[in-house]
C-alpha positions as CSV (number, residue, x, y, z in Angstrom):
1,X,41.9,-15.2,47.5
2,X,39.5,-12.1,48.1
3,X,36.3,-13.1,49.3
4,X,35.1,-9.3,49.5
5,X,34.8,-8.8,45.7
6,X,32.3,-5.6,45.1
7,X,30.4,-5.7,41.8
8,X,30.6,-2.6,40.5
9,X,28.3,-1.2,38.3
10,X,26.7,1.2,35.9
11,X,22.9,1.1,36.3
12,X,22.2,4.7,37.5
13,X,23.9,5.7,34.0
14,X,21.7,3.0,32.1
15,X,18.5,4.5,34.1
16,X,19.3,7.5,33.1
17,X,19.8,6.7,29.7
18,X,16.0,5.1,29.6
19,X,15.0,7.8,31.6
20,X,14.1,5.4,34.3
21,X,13.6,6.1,38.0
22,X,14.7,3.9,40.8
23,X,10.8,3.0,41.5
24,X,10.6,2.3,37.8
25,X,13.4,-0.3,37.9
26,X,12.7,-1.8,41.2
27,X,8.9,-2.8,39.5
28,X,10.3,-3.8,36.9
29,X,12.6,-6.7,38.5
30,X,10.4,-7.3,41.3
31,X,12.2,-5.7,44.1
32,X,12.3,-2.3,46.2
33,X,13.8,1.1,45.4
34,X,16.0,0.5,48.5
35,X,17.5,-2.1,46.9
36,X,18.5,-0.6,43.6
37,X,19.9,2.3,46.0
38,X,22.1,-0.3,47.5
39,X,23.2,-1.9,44.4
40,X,24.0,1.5,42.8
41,X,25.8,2.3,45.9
42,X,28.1,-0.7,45.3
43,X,26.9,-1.5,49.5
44,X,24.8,-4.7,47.8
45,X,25.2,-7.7,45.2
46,X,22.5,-8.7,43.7
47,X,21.5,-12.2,42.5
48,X,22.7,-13.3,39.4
49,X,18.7,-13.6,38.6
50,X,18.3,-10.1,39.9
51,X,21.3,-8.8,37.8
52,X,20.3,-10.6,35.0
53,X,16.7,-9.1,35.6
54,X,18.0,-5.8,35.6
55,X,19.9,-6.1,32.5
56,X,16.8,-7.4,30.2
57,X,14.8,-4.2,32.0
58,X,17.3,-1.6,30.6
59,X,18.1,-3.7,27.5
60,X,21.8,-3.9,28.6
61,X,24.0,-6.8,28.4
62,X,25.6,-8.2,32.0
63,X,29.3,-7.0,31.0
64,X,28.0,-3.2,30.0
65,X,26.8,-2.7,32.9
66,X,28.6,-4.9,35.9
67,X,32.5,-4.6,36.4
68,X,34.9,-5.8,38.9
């Protein structure tokens, strides 16, 4: 088994979509731009409370925008 699953994901597309900026979001769900950099970048997973965070902030559900 594959312990180095990377979430991928499509939040720079969603942000984009809301016209949100990477400050914006990282207010939003309590956390820093660098972070969101890093989970955009695929180099971080966040928290299933920080995902799910991020998903009621730009009205997504989890599965539109985090893949495997």
């Amino acid at each position: 088994m594959n312990n180095d699953i990377i979430l991928q994901n499509k939040i720079k597309e969603a942000r984009a979509e809301k016209k949100i900026s990477q400050e914006d979001l990282a207010r939003m769900v309590g956390t820093t731009r660098q972070t969101i950099i890093s989970i955009e970048k695929n180099a971080f997973n966040p928290s299933a409370k920080l995902a799910l965070l991020i998903c009621l902030a730009l009205e997504k559900k989890f599965e539109e925008l985090f893949y495997f």
